[in-house]
Each structure stands twice: as C-alpha cells, then as structure tokens.
C-alpha positions as CSV (number, residue, x, y, z in Angstrom):
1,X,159.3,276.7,-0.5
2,X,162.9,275.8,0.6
3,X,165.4,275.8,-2.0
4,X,168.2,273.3,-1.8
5,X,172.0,274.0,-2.1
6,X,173.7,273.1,-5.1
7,X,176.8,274.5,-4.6
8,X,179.7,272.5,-5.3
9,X,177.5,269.6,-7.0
10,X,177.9,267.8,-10.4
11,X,175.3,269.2,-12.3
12,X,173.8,265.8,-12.4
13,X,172.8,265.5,-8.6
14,X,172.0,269.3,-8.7
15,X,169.5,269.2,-11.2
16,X,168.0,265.9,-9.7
17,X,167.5,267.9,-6.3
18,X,166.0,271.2,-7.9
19,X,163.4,268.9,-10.1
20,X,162.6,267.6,-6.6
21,X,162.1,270.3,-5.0
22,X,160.0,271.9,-7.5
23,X,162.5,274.7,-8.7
24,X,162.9,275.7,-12.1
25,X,166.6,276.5,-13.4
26,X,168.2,278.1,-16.1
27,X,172.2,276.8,-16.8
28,X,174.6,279.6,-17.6
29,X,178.2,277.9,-18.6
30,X,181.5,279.3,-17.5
31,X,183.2,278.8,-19.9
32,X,187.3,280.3,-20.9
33,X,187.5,283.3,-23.5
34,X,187.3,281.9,-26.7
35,X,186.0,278.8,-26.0
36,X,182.6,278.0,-26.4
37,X,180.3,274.4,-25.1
38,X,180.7,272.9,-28.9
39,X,184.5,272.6,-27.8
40,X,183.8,270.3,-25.7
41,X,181.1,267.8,-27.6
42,X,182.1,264.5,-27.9
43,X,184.4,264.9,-24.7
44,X,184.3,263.4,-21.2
45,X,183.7,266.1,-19.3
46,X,182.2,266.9,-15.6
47,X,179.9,269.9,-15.1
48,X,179.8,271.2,-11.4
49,X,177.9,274.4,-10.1
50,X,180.2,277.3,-9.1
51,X,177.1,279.8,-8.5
52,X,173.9,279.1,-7.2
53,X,171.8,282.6,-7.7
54,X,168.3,283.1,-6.9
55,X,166.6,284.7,-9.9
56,X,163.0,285.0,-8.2
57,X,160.5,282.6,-6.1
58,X,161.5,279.2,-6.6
59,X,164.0,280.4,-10.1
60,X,167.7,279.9,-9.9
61,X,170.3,280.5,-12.3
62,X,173.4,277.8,-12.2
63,X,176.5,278.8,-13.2
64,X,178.6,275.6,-14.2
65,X,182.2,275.0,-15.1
66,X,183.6,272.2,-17.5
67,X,186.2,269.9,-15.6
C-alpha cells in the first residue's frame, strides 16, 4: 500500500486523501506553551500538517499547527 503525502496540506484535503487511500491517522496538535485547542474554539482557524510520521503499516501520526 502507497501512502500519500500530506505534508504541507490543510488538514481538510489531508484527511480526505488518507481515508482514500485506506490509512488510518492519529492528529497530534502543535500547539504554543500554554496554550491548549480549547483556545481556539469558536475561532476561524486553518489546520495544516507540519509532520507526516509513519507509525506502522498503513498508520500515520499528523502533526498539525493552528494558523
């Protein structure tokens, strides 16, 4: 099985080609020290993948930043 690259990609579109391809994902935020994903409820924000790392098979963990 191919895995795609998600690097770079709104979390959106990466998540749409992952489910595609079969892949399962986990989403680990980046986020700064002392903030946390609550901060950001509520707020128009972009998510985008920063890290693409292959956990096992057809696993990946996404690391995401807020923009």
């Amino acid at each position: 099985m191919e895995i795609p690259q998600v690097l770079a990609l709104p979390l959106k579109e990466a998540a749409r080609r992952l489910d595609g391809a079969g892949c399962s994902y986990e989403v680990q935020p980046l986020l700064p020290p002392r903030a946390s994903e609550a901060d950001f409820e509520g707020r128009e924000v972009r998510r985008y993948v920063v890290r693409q790392q292959q956990l096992s098979a057809n696993r990946l963990a996404l690391t995401i930043v807020y923009r």
